[in-house]
C-alpha positions as CSV (number, residue, x, y, z in Angstrom):
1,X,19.0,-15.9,4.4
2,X,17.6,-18.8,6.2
3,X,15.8,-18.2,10.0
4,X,13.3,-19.9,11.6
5,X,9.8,-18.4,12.8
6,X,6.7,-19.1,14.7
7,X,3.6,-18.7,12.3
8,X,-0.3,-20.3,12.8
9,X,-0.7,-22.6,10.5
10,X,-3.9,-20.9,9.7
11,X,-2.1,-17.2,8.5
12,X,-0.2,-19.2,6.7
13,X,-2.5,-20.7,4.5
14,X,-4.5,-17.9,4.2
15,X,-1.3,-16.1,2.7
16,X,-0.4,-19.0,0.6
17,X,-4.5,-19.0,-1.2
18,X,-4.6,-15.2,-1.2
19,X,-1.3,-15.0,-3.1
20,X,-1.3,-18.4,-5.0
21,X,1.9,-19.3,-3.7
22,X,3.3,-22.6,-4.7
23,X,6.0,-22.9,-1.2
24,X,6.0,-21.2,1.6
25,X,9.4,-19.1,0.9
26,X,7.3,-17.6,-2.0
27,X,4.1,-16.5,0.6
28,X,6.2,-15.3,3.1
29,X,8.2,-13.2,0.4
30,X,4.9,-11.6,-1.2
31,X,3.7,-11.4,2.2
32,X,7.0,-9.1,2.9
33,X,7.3,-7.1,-0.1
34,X,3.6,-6.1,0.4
35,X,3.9,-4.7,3.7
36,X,7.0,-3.0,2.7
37,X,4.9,-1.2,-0.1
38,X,2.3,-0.6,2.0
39,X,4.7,1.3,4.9
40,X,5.9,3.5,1.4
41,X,3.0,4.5,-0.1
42,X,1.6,5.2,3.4
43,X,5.3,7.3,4.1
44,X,4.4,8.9,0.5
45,X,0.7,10.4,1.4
46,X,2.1,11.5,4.9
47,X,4.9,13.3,2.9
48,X,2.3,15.4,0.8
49,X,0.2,16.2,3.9
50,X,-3.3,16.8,3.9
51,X,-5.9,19.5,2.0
52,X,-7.5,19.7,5.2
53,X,-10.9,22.2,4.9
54,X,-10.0,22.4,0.8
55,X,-13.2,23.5,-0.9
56,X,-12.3,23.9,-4.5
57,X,-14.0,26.8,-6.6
58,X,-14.4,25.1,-9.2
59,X,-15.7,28.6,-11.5
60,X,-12.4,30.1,-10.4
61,X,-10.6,27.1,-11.8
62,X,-12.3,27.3,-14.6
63,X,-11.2,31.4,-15.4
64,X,-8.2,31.1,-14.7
65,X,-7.6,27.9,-16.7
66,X,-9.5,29.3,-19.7
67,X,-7.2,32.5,-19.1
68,X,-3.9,30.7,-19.1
């Protein structure tokens, strides 16, 4: 798809060293793909929720591991 957008010059070639990009279709398409990742792993963390005050007994692990 083609479009036409507004970036600084500067982003830009910060996007094109970071990723090694030889055209700007490639940088912007890394650039994409990587934010898309990011956004799922972030979803996939908020899906599994958080330990919150977790403190691990780590002997009681241990019994019950060596028990099983």
């Amino acid at each position: 798809m083609r479009t036409s957008v507004n970036v600084s010059d500067d982003l830009l070639n910060q996007v094109m060293r970071e990723s090694r990009a030889k055209t700007i279709t490639q940088a912007i398409r890394e650039a994409l793909m990587a934010y898309l990742d990011l956004r799922r792993r972030k979803k996939l963390i908020q899906s599994f929720g958080s330990f919150g005050k977790w403190s691990p007994d780590i002997r009681k692990m241990r019994r019950s591991r060596d028990l099983g």
